[in-house]
MOPAC internal coordinates of N, CA, C and O (Angstrom, degrees):
PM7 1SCF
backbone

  N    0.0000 0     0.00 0     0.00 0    0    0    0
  C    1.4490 1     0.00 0     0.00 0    1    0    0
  C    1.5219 1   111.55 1     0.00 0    2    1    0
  O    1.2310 1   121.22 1   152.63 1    3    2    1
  N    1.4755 1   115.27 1   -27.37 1    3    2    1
  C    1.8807 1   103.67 1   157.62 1    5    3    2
  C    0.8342 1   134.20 1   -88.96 1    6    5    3
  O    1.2310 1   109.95 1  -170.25 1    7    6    5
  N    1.3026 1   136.47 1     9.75 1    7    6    5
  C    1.6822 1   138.07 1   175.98 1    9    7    6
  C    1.8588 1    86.88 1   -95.67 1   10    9    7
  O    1.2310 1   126.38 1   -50.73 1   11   10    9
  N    1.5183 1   105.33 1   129.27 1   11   10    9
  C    1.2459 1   110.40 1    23.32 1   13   11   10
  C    1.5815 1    99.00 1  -120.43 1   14   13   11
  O    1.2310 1   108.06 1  -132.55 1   15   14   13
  N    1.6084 1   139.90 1    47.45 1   15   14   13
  C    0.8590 1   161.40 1   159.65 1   17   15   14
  C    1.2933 1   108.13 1   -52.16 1   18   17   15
  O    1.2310 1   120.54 1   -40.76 1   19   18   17
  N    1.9858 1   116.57 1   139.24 1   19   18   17
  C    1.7553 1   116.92 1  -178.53 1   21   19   18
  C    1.6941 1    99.66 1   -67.52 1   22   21   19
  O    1.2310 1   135.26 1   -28.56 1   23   22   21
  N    1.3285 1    88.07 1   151.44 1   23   22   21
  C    2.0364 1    94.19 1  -176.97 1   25   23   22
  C    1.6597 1    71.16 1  -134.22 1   26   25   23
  O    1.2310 1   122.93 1   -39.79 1   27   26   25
  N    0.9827 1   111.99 1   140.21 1   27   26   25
  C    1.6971 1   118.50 1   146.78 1   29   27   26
  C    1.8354 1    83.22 1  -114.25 1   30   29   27
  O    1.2310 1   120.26 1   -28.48 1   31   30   29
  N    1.2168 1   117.10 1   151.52 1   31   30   29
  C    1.5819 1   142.12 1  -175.80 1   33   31   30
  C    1.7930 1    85.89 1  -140.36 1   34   33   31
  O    1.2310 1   129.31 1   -46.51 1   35   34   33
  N    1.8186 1    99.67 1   133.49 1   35   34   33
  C    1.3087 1   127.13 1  -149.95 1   37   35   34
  C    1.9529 1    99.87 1  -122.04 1   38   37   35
  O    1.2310 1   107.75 1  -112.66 1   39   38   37
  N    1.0173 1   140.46 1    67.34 1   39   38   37
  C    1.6390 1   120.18 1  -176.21 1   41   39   38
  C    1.7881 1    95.78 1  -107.58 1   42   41   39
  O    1.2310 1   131.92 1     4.47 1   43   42   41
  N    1.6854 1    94.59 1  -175.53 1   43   42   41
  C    1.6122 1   118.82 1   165.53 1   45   43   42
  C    1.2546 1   102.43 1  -131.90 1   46   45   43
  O    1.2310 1   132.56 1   -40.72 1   47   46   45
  N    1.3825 1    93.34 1   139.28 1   47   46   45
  C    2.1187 1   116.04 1  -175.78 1   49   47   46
  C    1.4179 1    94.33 1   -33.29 1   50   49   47
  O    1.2310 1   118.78 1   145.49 1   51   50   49
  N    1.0725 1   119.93 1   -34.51 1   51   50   49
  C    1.4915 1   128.20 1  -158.29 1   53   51   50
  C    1.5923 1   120.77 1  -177.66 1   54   53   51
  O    1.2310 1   128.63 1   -65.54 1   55   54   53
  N    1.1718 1   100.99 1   114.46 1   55   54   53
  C    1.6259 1   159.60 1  -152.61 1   57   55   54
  C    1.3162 1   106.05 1   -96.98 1   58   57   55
  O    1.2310 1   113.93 1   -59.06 1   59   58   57
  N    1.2061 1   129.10 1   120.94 1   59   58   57
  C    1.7325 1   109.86 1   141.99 1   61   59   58
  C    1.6054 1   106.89 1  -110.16 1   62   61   59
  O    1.2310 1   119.42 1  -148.44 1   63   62   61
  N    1.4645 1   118.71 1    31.56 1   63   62   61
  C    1.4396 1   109.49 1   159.81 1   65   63   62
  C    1.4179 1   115.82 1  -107.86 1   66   65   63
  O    1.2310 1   125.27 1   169.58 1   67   66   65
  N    1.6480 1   107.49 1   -10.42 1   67   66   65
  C    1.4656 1   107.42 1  -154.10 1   69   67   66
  C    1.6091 1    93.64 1  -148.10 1   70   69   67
  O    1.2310 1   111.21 1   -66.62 1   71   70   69
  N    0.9485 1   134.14 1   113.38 1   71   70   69
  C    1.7153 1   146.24 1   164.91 1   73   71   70
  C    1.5485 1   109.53 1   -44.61 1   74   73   71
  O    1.2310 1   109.57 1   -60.81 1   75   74   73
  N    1.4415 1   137.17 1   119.19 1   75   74   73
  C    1.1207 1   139.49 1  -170.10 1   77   75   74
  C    1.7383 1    94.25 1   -60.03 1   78   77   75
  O    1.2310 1   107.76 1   119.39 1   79   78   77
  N    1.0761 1   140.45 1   -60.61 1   79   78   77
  C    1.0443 1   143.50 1   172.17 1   81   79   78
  C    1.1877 1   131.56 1   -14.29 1   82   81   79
  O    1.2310 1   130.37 1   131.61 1   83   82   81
  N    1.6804 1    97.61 1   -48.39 1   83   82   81
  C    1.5452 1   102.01 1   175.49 1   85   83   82
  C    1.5442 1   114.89 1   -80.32 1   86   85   83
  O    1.2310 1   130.87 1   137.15 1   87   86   85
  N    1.5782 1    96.63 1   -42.85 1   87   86   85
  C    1.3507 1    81.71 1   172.78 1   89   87   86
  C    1.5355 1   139.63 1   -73.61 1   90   89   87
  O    1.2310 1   130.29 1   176.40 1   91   90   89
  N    1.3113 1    97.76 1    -3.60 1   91   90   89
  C    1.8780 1    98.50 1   176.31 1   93   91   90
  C    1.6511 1   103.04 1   -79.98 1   94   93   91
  O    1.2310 1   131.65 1   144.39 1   95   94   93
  N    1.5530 1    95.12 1   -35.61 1   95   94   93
  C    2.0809 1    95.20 1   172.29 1   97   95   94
  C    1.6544 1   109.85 1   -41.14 1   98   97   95
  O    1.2310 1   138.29 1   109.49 1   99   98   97
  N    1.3802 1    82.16 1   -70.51 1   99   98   97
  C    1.8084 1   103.07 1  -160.80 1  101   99   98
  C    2.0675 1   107.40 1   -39.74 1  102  101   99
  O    1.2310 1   130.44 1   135.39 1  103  102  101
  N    1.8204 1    97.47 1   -44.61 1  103  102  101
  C    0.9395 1    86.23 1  -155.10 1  105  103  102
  C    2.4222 1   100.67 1   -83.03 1  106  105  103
  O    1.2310 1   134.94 1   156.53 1  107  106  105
  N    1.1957 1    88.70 1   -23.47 1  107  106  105
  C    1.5934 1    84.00 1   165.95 1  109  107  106
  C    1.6818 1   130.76 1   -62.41 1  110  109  107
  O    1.2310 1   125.69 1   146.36 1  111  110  109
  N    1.1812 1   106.67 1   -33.64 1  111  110  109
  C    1.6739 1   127.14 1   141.86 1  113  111  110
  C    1.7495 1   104.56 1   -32.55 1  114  113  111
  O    1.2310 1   128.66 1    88.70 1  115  114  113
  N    1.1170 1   100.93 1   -91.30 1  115  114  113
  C    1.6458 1   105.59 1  -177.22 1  117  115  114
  C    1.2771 1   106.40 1   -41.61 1  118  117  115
  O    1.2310 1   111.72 1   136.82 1  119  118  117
  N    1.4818 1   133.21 1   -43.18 1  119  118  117
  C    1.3193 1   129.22 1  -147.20 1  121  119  118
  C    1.5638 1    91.60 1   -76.18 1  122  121  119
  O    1.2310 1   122.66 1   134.73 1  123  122  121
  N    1.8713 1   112.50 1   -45.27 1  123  122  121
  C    1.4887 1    99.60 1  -149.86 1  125  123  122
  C    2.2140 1    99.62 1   -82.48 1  126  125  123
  O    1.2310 1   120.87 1   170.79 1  127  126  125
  N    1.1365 1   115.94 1    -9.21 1  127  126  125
  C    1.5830 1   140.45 1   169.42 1  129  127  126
  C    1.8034 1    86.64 1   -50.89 1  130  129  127
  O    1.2310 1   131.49 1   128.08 1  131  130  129
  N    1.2695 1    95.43 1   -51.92 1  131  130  129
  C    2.1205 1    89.07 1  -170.18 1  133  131  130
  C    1.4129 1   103.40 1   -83.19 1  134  133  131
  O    1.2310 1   134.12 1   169.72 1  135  134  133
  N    0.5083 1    90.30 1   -10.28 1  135  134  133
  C    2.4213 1    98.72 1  -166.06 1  137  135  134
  C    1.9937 1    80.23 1   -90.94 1  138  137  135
  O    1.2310 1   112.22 1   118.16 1  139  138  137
  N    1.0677 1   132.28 1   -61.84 1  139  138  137
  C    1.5857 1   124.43 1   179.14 1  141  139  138
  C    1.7743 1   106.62 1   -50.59 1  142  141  139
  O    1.2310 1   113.93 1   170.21 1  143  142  141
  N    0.9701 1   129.10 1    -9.79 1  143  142  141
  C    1.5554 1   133.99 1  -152.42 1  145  143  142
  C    1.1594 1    96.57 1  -124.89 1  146  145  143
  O    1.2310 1   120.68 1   167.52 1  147  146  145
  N    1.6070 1   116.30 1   -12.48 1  147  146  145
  C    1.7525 1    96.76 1  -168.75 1  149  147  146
  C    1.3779 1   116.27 1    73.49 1  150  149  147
  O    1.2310 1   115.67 1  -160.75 1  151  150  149
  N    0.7682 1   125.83 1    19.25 1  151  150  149
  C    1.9982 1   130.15 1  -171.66 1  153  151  150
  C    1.5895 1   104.14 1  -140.89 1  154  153  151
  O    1.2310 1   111.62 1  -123.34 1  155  154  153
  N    1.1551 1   133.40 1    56.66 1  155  154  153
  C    1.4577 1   141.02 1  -168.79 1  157  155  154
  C    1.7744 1    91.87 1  -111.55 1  158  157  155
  O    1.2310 1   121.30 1   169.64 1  159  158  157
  N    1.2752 1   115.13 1   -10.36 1  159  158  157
  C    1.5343 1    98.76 1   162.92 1  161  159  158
  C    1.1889 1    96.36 1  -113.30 1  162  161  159
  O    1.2310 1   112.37 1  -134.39 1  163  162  161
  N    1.2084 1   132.00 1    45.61 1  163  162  161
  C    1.4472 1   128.71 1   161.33 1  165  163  162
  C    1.5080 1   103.04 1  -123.25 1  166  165  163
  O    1.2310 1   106.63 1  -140.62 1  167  166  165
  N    1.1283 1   142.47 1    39.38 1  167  166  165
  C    1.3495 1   130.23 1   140.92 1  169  167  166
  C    1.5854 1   106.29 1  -159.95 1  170  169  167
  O    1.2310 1   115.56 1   -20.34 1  171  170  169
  N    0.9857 1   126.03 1   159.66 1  171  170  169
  C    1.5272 1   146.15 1  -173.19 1  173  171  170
  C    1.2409 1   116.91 1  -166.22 1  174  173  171
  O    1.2310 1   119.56 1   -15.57 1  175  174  173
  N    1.5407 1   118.45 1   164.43 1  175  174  173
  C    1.0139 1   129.82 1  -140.53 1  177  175  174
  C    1.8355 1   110.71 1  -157.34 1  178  177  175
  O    1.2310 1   129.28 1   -59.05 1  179  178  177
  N    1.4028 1    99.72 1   120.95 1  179  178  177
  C    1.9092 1   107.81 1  -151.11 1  181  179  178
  C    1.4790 1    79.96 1  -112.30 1  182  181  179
  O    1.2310 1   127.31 1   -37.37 1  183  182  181
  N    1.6082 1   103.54 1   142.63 1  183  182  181
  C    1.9319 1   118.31 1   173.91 1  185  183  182
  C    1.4367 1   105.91 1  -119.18 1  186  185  183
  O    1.2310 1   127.01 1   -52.12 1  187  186  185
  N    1.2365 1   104.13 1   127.88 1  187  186  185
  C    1.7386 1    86.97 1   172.91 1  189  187  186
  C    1.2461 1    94.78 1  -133.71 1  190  189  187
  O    1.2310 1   132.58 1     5.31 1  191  190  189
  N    1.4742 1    93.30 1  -174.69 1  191  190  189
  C    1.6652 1   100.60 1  -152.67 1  193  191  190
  C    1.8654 1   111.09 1  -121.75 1  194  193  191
  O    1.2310 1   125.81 1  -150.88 1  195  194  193
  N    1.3640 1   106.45 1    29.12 1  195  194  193
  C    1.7621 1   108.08 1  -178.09 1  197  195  194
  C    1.2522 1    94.52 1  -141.18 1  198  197  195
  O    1.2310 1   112.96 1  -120.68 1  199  198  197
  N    1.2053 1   130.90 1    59.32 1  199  198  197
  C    2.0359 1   126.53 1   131.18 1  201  199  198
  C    2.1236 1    69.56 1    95.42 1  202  201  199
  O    1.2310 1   145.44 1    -4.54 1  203  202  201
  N    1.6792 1    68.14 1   175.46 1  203  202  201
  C    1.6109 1   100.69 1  -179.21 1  205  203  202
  C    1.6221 1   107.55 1   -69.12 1  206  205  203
  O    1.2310 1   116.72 1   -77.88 1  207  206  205
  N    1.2148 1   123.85 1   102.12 1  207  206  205
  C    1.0857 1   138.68 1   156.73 1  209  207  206
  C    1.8794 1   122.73 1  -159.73 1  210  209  207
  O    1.2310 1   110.78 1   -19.71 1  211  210  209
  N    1.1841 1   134.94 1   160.29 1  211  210  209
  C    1.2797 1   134.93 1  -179.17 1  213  211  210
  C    1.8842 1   116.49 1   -52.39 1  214  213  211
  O    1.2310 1   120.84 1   -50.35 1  215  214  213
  N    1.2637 1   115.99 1   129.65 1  215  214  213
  C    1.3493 1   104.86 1   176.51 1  217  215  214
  C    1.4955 1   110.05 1  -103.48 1  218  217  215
  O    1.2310 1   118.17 1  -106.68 1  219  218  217
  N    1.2730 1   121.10 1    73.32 1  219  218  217
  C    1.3123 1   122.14 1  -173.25 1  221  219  218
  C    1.7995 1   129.71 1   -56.76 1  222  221  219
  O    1.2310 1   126.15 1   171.18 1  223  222  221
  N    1.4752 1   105.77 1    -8.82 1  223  222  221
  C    1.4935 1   111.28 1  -171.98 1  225  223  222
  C    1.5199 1    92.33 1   -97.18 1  226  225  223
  O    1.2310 1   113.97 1   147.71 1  227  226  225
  N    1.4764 1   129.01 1   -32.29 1  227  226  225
  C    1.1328 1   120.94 1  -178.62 1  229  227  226
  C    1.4361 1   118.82 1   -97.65 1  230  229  227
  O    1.2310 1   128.83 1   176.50 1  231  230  229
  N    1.3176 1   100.59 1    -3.50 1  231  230  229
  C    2.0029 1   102.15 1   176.13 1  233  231  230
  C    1.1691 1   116.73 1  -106.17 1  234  233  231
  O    1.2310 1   112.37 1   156.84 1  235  234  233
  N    1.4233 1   132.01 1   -23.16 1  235  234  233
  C    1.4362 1   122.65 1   168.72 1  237  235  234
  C    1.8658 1   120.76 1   -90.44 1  238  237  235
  O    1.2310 1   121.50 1  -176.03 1  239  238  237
  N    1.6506 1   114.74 1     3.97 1  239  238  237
  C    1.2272 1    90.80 1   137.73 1  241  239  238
  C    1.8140 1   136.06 1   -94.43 1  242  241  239
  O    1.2310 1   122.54 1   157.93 1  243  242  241
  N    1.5880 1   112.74 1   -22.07 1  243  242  241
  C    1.3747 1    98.58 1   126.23 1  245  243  242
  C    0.7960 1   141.33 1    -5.56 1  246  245  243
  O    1.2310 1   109.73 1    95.45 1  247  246  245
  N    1.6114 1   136.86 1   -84.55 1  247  246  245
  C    1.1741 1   129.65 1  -166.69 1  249  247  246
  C    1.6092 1   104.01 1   -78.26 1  250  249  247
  O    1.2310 1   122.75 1   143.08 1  251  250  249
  N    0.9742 1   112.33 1   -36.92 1  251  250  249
  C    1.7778 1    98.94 1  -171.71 1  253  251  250
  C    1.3241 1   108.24 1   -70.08 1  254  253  251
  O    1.2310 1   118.28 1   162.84 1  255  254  253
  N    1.4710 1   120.87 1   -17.16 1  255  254  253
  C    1.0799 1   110.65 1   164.52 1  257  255  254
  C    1.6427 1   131.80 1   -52.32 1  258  257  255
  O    1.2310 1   129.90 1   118.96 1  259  258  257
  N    1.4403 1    98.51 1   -61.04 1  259  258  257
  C    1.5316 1   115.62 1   168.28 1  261  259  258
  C    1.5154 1   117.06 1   -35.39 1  262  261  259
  O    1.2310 1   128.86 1   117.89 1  263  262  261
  N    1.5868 1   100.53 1   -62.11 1  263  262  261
  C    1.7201 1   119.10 1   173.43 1  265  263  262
  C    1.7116 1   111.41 1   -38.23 1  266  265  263
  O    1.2310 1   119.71 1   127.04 1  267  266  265
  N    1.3643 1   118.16 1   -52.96 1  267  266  265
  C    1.5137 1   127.37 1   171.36 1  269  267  266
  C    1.1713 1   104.44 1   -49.07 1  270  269  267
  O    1.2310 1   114.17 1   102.51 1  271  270  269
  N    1.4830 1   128.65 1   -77.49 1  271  270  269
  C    1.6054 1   129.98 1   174.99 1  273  271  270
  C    1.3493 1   113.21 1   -15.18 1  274  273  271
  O    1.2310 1   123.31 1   144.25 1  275  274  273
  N    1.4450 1   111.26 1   -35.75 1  275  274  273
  C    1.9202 1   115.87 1  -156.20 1  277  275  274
  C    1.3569 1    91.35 1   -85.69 1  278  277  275
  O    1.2310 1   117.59 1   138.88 1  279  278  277
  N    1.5699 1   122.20 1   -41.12 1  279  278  277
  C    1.3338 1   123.64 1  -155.27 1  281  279  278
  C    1.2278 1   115.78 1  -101.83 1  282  281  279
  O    1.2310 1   122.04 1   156.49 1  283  282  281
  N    1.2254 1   113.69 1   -23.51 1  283  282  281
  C    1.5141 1   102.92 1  -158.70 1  285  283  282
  C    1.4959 1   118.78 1   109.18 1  286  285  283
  O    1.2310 1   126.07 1   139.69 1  287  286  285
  N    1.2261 1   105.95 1   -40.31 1  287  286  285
  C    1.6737 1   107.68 1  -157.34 1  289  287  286
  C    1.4345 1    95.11 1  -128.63 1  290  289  287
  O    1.2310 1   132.56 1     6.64 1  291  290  289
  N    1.8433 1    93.34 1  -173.36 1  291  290  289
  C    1.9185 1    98.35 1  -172.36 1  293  291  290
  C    1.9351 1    95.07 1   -81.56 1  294  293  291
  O    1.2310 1   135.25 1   -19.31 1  295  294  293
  N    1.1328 1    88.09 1   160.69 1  295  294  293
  C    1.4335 1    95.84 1   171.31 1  297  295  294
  C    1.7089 1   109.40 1  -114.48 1  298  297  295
  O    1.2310 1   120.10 1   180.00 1  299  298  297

């Protein structure tokens, strides 16, 4: 139900909530779901490197990136 909607997808190299594994599956799954849709620059995917928590310096230019694509302009 979000493709072909921007997803930025958020992990850490390493997790102890979440197995790197799954998430490189899950998110190549999603990726090739957008790549069928024509929207494969509509989602991406930020790694950071300090345990399970949000990487906000590296995900919101990400996303504004995406957001620009939609619009035209800076976000």
């Amino acid at each position: 139900m979000i493709a072909p909607k921007n997803l930025t997808m958020v992990c850490a190299k390493v997790d102890p909530c979440y197995s790197t594994e799954g998430i490189f599956e899950t998110t190549d799954r999603i990726q090739s779901i957008y790549h069928a849709m024509g929207a494969e620059d509509h989602c991406a995917l930020v790694i950071g490197h300090d345990g399970h928590r949000f990487y906000a310096d590296e995900t919101w230019p990400v996303m504004h990136c995406l957001l620009e694509r939609d619009t035209g302009k800076q976000a």
